[in-house]
N, C-alpha and C positions, 0 to 999 in steps of 0.2 A: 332653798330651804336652809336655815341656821343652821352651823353645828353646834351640838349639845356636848357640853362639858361639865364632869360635877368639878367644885372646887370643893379642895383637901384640904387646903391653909390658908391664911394671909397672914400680912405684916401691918399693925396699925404704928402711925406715930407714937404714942404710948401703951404697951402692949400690956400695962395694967389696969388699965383704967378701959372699962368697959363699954363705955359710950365714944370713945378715942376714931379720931378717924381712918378709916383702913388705907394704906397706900399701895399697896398688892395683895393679890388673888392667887393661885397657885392649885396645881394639880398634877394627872398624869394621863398621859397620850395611850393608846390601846401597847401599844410598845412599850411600855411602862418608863417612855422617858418623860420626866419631866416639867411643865411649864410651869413659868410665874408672870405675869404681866401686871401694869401698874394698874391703878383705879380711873385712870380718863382713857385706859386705853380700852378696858373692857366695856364702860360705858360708851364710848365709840362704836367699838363691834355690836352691842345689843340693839344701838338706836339704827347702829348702816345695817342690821337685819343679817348682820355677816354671824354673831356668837349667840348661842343663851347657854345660861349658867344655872346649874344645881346644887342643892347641900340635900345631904341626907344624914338625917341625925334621928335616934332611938327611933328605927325605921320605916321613919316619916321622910320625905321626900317634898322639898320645897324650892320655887322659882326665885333665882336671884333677879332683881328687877332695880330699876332707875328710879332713887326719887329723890329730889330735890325740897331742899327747904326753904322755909320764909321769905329767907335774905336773896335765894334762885340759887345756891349752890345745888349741885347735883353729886349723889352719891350712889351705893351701893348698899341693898338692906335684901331682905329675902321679902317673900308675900308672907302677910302675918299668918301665922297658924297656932296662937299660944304657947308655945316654947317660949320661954325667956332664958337669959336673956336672948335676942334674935341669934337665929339658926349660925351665920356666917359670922358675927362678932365671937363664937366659942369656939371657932373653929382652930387647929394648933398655929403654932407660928411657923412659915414657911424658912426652907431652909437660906 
């Protein structure tokens, strides 16, 4: 079984521009330390069945999932739920 982890933050290449693409993920361990990892590495863990990932925002509670675009890049977006903009692009900047 995956371990479940919400994410607290990321870092995008341009952190004002809202559609910018994220290049870490970030949160904290029950021990309150902690992690940040890159964007192919979390998508790594989700697809090897090793991580899944959560945001919870105005106390909605949403799946970080894999999806790739047109060109086949793959990234990092939440399942839609009408929030705009998506759940983990508002999320703060890690430290």
């Amino acid at each position: 079984m995956p371990a479940k982890h919400e994410v607290l933050c990321i870092n995008k290449s341009d952190r004002f521009d809202p559609h910018e693409r994220i290049t870490h993920i970030g949160g904290s361990n029950p021990d309150r330390r902690r992690w940040k990892i890159t964007q192919e590495a979390a998508i790594q863990g989700i697809e090897d069945g090793k991580w899944t990932f959560f945001v919870t925002r105005a106390g909605k509670t949403a799946a970080v999932i894999v999806a790739t675009t047109a060109s086949g890049n793959k990234y990092l977006r939440t399942v839609a739920d009408g929030v705009q903009p998506d759940n983990l692009l508002s999320l703060p900047e890690c430290p």
